[in-house]
Each structure stands twice: as C-alpha cells, then as structure tokens.
C-alpha positions in Angstrom: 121.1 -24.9 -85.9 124.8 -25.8 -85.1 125.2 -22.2 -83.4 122.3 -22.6 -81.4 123.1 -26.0 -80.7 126.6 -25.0 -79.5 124.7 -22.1 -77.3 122.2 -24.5 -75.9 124.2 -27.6 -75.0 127.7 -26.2 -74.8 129.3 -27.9 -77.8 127.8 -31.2 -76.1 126.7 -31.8 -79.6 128.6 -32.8 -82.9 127.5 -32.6 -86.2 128.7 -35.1 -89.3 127.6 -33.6 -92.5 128.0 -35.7 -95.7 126.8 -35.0 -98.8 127.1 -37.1 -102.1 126.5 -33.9 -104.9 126.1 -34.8 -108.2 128.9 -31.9 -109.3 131.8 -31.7 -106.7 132.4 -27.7 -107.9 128.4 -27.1 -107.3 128.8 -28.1 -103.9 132.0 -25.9 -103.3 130.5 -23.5 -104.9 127.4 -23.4 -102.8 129.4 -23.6 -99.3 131.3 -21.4 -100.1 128.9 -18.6 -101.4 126.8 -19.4 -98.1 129.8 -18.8 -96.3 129.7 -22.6 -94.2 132.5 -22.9 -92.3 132.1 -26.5 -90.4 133.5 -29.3 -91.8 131.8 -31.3 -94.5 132.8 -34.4 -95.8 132.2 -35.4 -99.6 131.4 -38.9 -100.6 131.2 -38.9 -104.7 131.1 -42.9 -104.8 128.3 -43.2 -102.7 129.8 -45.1 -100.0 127.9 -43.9 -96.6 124.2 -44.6 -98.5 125.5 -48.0 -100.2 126.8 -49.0 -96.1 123.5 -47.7 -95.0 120.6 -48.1 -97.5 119.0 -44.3 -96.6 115.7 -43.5 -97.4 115.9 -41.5 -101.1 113.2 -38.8 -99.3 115.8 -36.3 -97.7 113.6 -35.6 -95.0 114.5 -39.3 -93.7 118.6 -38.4 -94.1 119.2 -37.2 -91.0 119.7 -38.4 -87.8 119.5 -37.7 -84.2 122.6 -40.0 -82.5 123.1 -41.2 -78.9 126.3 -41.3 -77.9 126.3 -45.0 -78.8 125.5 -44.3 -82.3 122.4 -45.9 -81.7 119.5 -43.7 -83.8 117.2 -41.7 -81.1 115.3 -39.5 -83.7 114.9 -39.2 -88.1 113.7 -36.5 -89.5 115.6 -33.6 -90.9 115.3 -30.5 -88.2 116.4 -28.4 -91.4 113.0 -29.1 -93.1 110.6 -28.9 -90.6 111.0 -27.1 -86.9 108.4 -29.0 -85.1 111.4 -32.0 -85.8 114.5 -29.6 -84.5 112.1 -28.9 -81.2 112.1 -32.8 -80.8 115.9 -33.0 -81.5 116.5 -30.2 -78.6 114.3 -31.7 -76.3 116.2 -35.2 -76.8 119.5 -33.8 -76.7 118.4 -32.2 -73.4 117.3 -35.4 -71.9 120.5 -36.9 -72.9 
C-alpha cells in the first residue's frame, strides 16, 4: 500500500507505523524476514494506546489523517480492500 500510495499521490501521503509486540526480537525478526524497509517505531510500554484508548479489535487501529490530524476514516486498508478504496478516494479528495 505505501508503494502504491507513493505512485498514486506522489509521496503526498505519510505513514506512522507503531507497533507494541509482545517480544521486541519477534518483531525484528518478522520485519526483517519480510524485508520492510520504512520506518517503524516500537512502543513496548504502551504509551500511544494508554494516550489514546484504541479499540483492542485491530481492524479499528488504523487511521486515515487530515493534515490536521483530525481522523477522516478507521478501518485498517490492510484487512479489508473495500476500506483501502475508501482511503484512496479520501486521500484524492484531499
């Protein structure tokens, strides 16, 4: 999705990527097996959900972002492409 996102909107779009794994050398283990080379950020403690409160349904992580920060669209575009067809056609509006 990032490389089509770049393709599409001409890097118009960022992604933040946080994860809070139960095993820190799982995690590096699975990026680096799947070869993902954007930058991740770790959070062991918990910090970003104890800020935000998030959903424990990963489907309701994710986020769609104006560039206000204000939330446009939730849904994770990973788990369901009807929800990354939304995303696109929001960031195209935008």
């Amino acid at each position: 999705m990032i490389k089509e996102s770049n393709r599409l909107f001409h890097e118009r779009v960022g992604f933040l990527i946080y994860f809070q794994p139960k095993s820190l050398k799982e995690i590096e283990y699975i990026l680096a097996r799947d070869g993902f080379d954007y930058p991740v950020f770790i959070d062991m403690e918990g910090k970003i959900n104890n800020l935000n409160h998030f959903p424990k349904e990963t489907q309701y992580q994710c986020f769609l972002l104006d560039k206000d920060n204000k939330v446009l669209i939730v849904g994770n575009p990973e788990m369901n492409p009807r929800i990354w067809e939304l995303y696109k056609t929001m960031i195209d509006k935008n």
